[in-house]
C-alpha positions as CSV (number, residue, x, y, z in Angstrom):
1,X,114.9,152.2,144.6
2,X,112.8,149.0,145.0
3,X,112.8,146.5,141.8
4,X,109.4,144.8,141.6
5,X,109.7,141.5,139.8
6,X,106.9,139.4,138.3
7,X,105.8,136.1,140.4
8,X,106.8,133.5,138.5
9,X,103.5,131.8,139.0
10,X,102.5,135.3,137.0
11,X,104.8,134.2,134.5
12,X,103.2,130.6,133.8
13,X,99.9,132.0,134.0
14,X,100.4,134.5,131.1
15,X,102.5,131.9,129.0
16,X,99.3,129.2,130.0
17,X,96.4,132.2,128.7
18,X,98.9,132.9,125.1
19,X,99.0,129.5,125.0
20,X,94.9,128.5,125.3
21,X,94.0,132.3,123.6
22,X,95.8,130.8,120.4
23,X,93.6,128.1,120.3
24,X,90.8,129.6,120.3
25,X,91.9,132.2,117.8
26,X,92.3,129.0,115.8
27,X,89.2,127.4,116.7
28,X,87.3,130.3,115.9
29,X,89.1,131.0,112.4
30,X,88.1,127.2,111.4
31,X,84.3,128.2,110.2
32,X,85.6,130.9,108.3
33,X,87.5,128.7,106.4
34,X,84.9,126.2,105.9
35,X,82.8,129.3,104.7
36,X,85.7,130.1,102.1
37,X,85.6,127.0,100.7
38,X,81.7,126.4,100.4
39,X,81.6,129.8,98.2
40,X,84.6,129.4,96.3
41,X,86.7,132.5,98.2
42,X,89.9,130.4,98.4
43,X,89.5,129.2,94.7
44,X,88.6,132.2,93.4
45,X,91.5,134.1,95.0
46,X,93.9,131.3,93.6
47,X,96.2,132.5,91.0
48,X,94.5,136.0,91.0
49,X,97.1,138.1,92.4
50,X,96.0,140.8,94.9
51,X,92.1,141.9,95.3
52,X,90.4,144.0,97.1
53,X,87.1,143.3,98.8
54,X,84.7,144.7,96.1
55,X,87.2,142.4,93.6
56,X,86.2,139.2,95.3
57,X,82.5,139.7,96.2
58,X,82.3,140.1,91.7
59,X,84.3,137.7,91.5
60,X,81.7,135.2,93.8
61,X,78.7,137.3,93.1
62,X,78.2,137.5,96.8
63,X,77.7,140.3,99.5
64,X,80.8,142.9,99.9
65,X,80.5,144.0,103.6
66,X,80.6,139.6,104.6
67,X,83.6,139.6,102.0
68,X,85.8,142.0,103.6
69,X,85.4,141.3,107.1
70,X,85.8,137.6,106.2
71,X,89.1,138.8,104.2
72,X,90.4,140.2,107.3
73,X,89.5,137.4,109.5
74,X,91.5,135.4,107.0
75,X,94.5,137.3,106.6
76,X,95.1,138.1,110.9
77,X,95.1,134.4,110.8
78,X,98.1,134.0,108.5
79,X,96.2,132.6,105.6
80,X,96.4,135.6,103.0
81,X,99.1,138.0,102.4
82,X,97.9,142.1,103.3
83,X,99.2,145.2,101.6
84,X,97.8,148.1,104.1
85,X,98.3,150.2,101.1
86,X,96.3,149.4,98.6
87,X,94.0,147.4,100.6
88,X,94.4,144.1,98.8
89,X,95.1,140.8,99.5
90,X,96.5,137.7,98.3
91,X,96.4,134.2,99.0
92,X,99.6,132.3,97.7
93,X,100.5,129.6,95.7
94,X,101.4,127.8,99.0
95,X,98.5,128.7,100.9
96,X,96.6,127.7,97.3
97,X,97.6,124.2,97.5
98,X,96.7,123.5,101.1
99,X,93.2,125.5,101.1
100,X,91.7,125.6,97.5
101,X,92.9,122.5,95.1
102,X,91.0,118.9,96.4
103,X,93.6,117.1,94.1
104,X,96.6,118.3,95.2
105,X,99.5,116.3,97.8
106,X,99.0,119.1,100.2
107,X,95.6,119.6,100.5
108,X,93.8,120.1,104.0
109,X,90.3,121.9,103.2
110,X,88.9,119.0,103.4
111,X,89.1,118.1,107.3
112,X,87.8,121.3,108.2
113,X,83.7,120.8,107.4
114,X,84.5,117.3,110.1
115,X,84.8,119.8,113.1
116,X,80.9,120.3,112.8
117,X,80.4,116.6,113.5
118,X,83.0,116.6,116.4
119,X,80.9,119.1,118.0
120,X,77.6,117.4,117.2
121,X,78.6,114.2,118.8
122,X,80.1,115.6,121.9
123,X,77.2,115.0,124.4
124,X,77.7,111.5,123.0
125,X,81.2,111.1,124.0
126,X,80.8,112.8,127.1
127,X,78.5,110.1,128.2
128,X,81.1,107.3,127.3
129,X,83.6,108.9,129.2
130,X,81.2,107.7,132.5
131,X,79.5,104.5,130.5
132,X,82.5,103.4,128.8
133,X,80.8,102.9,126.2
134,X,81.5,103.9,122.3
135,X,79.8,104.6,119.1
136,X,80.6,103.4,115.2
137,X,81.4,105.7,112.5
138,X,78.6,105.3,111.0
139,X,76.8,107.0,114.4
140,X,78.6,109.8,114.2
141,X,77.1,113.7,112.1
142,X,77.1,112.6,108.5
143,X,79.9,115.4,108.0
144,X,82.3,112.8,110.1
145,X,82.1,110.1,106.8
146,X,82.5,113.7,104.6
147,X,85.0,114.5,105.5
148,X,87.1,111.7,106.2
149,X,86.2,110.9,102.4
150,X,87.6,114.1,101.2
151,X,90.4,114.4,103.1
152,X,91.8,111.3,102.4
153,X,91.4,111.4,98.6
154,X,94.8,113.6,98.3
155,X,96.8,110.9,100.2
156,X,95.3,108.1,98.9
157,X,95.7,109.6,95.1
158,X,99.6,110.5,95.7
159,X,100.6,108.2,98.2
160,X,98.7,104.8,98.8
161,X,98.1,103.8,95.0
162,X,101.6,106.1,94.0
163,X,103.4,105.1,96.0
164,X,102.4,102.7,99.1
165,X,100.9,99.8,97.7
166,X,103.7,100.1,94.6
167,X,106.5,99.5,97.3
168,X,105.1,96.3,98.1
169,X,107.3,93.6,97.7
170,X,106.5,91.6,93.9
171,X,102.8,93.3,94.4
172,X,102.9,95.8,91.4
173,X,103.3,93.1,88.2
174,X,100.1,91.2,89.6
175,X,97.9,93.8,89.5
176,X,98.5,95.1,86.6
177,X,98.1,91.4,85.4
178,X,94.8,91.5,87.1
179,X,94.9,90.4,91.5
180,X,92.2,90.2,93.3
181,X,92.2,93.1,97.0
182,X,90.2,93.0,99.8
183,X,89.9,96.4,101.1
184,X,88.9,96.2,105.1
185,X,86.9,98.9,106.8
186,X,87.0,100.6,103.4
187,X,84.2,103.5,104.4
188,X,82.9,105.4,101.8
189,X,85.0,103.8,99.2
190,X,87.2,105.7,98.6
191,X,90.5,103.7,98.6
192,X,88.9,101.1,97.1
193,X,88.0,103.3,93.5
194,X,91.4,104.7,93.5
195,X,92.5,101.0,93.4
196,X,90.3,100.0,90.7
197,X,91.2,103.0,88.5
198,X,94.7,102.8,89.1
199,X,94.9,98.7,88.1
200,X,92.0,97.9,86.3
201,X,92.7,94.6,85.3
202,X,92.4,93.9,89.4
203,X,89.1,93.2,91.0
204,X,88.6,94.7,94.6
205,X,86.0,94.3,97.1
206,X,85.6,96.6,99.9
207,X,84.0,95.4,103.4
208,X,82.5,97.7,105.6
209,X,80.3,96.8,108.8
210,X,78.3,99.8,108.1
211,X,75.5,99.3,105.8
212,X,75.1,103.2,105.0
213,X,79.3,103.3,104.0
214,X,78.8,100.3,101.8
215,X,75.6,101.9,100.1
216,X,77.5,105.3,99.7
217,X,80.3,103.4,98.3
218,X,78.4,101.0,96.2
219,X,77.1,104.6,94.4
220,X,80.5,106.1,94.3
221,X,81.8,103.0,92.2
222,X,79.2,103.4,90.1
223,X,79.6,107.5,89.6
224,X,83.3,106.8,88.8
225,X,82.6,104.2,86.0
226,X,84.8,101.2,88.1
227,X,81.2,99.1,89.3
228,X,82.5,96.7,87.1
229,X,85.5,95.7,89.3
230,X,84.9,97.5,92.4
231,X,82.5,96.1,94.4
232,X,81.4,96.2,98.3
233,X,79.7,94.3,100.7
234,X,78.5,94.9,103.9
235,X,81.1,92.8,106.4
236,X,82.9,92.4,109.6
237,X,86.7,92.6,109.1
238,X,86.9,89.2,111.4
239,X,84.8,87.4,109.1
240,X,84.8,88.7,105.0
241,X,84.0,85.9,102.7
242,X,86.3,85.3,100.4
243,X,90.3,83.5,99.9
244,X,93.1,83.6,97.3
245,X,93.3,88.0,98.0
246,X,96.5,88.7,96.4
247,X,96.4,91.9,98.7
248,X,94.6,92.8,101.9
249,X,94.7,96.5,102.9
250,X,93.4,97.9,106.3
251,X,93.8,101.9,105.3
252,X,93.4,103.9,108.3
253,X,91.2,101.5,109.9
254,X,93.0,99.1,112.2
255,X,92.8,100.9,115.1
256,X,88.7,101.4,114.7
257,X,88.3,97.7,115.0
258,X,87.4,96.2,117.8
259,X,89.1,93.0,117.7
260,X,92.1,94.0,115.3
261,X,94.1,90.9,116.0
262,X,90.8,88.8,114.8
263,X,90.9,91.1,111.9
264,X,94.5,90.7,111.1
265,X,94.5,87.0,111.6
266,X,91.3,86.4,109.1
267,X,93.2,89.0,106.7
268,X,96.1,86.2,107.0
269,X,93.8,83.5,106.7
270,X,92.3,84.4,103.3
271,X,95.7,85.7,101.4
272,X,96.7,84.0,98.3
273,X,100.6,82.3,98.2
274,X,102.6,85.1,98.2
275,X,100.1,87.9,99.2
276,X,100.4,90.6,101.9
277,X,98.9,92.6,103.9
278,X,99.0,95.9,104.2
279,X,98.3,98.4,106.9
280,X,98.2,102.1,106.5
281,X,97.7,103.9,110.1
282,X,98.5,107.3,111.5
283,X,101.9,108.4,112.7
284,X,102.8,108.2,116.4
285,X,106.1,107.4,118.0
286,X,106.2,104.3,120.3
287,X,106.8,106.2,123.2
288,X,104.4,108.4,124.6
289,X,106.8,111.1,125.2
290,X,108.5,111.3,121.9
291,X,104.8,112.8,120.2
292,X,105.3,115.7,121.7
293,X,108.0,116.4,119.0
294,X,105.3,115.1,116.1
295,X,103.0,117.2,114.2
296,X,100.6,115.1,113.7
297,X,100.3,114.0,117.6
298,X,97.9,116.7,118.5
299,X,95.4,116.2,115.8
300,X,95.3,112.6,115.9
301,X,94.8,112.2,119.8
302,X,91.9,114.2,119.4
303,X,90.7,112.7,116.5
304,X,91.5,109.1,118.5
305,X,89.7,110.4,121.6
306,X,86.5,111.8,119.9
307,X,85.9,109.1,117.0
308,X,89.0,106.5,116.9
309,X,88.5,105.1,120.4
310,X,84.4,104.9,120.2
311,X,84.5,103.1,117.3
312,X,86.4,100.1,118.7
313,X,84.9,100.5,122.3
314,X,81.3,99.8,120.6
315,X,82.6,96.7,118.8
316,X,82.9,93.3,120.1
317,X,86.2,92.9,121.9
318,X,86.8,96.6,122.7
319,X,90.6,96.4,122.2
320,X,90.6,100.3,122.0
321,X,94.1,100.6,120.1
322,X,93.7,104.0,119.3
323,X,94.9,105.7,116.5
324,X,97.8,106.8,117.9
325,X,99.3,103.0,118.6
326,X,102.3,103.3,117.1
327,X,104.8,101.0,114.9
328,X,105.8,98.6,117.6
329,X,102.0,97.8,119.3
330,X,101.2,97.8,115.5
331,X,103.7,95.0,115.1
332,X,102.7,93.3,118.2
333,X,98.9,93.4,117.0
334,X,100.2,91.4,113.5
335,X,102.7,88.9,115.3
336,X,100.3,87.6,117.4
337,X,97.6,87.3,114.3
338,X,100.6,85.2,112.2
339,X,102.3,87.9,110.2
340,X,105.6,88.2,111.5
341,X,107.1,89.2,108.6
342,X,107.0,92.9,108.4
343,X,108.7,96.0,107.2
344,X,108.0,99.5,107.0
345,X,107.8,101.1,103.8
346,X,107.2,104.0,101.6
347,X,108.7,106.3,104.1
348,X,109.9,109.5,102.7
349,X,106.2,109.7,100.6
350,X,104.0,109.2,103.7
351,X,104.7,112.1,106.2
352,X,101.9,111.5,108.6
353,X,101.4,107.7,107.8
354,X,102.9,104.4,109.1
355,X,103.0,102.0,106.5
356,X,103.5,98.8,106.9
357,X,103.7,95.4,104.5
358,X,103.0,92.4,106.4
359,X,103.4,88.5,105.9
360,X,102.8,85.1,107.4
């Protein structure tokens, strides 16, 4: 009797096609979820227990047939529960806080309307990739700044104004005295009004190089009733006006910058006695090898390849840090702008951050 065994490049080829076919099970499922949280699906199956198809489309007053076949799209994904029996399903309280509450620590719906811009740029990027070239946020599909607004609300609410800028050193008794913050590549604004509502004896300016961020934020200050302390100016991050900033805060925006040891050492230069600096970036190990072991790794490579790395190749000085730099070129970066005194803080409440409080 002859035993027939499997090539092993067989093997690899089959674990290489689960592998890829995955992806695109997940790349495919994304607009479906986008679609469930532009008509209200996810909320409207929050906290309702089990529902059938007909439930939900009376529920959203939309079309039955689109409902149920988006159900099951849903639910083969992962994302909602399935009871074969009664044909029902049910989105849980987990799921709930990840896909249908903005406000909430663990909320990700907001990243998922950003893919459309990723796509809508590519051509762009492709071309850099021969040129070398690059391309500033404010280039980028309008859903890009959308996104990156909404998403970052959640962590910026329960981590940067909870928790982060709290666990600087002697920082939280001067702004609730009333400090003055210069927020650096602030975008749309949003770290900026959380600030401002969180202190509001403290007046902060946010800088911005894009005059179509600064106008957006300028409106969104104004919307949220803090115009009166929260202001924003159109700005390079090398050269803000200003002095005497009792805090300086680059939040997520470093690594876009195309000279962010210029950046750092003006952000030195314009600190009051005693101020800091502080940098919020995303997490990445200093070796290359130990993100394979990250969760974060795989998002923010792409993210750093598509947008991150652009942004700083169209800027004077193309340094090209990447948002994937990690603590120790992070600390290099600072050192060599004049802050050598830095720490790492807030840890345990900032999962898929590196935070970091810096100092002449």
């Amino acid at each position: 009797m002859t035993t027939v065994e499997t090539a092993p490049e067989t093997d690899l080829i089959e674990q290489a096609v689960g592998t890829v076919f995955g992806d695109l099970g997940a790349a495919c499922t994304a607009p479906l979820v986008v679609l469930g949280d532009r008509l209200g699906l996810f909320r409207a199956l929050a906290g309702a227990g089990p529902l059938g198809p007909a439930d939900l489309a009376a529920r959203t007053g939309l079309a039955e047939r689109y409902v149920r076949e988006w159900l099951r799209g849903v639910a083969v994904a992962g994302y909602l529960d399935y009871d074969a029996a009664t044909d029902r399903f049910t989105l849980t309280d987990a799921y709930a806080a990840v896909l249908a509450d903005d406000e909430g620590p663990a909320a990700l719906i907001g990243v998922f309307p950003g893919f459309a811009a990723l796509w809508a740029d590519l051509d762009r990027i492709e071309d850099f990739f021969r040129s070398g070239g690059g391309m500033g946020w404010g280039d980028h599909h309008p859903a890009l700044g959308a996104a990156q607004d909404r998403f970052t609300r959640p962590a910026y609410v329960h981590g940067l104004v909870a928790e982060w800028i709290p666990a600087v050193d002697g920082i939280a008794p001067r702004l609730e005295a009333g400090a003055r913050v210069a927020d650096l590549g602030c975008g749309w604004g949003q770290s900026s009004i959380l600030i401002g509502q969180r202190w509001p004896n403290t007046r902060v300016t946010g800088f911005d190089a894009d005059d179509a961020a600064v106008a957006h934020a300028r409106s969104a200050a104004a919307e949220a009733g803090v115009d009166d302390r929260v202001s924003f100016e159109v700005a390079d991050a090398a050269g803000y006006p200003g002095e005497g900033y009792d805090l300086v805060t680059f939040t997520d925006s470093l690594h876009d910058m195309g000279d962010p040891v210029a950046a750092a050492a003006h952000a030195r230069t314009t600190l009051a006695d005693h101020g800091a600096v502080l940098v919020v970036e995303p997490l990445a190990a200093d070796r290359f090898a130990d993100d394979f072991a990250n969760p974060y790794a795989r998002i923010g490579y792409a993210i750093s390849t598509l947008v991150c790395t652009p942004s700083s190749l169209a800027q004077p000085g193309a340094a090209a840090l990447g948002a994937m730099a990690g603590e120790a070129r992070l600390r290099e970066v600072l050192a060599a702008a004049g802050l050598t005194r830095v720490r790492r803080i807030a840890q345990d409440s900032a999962p898929v951050n590196i935070v970091l409080e810096a100092r002449p």
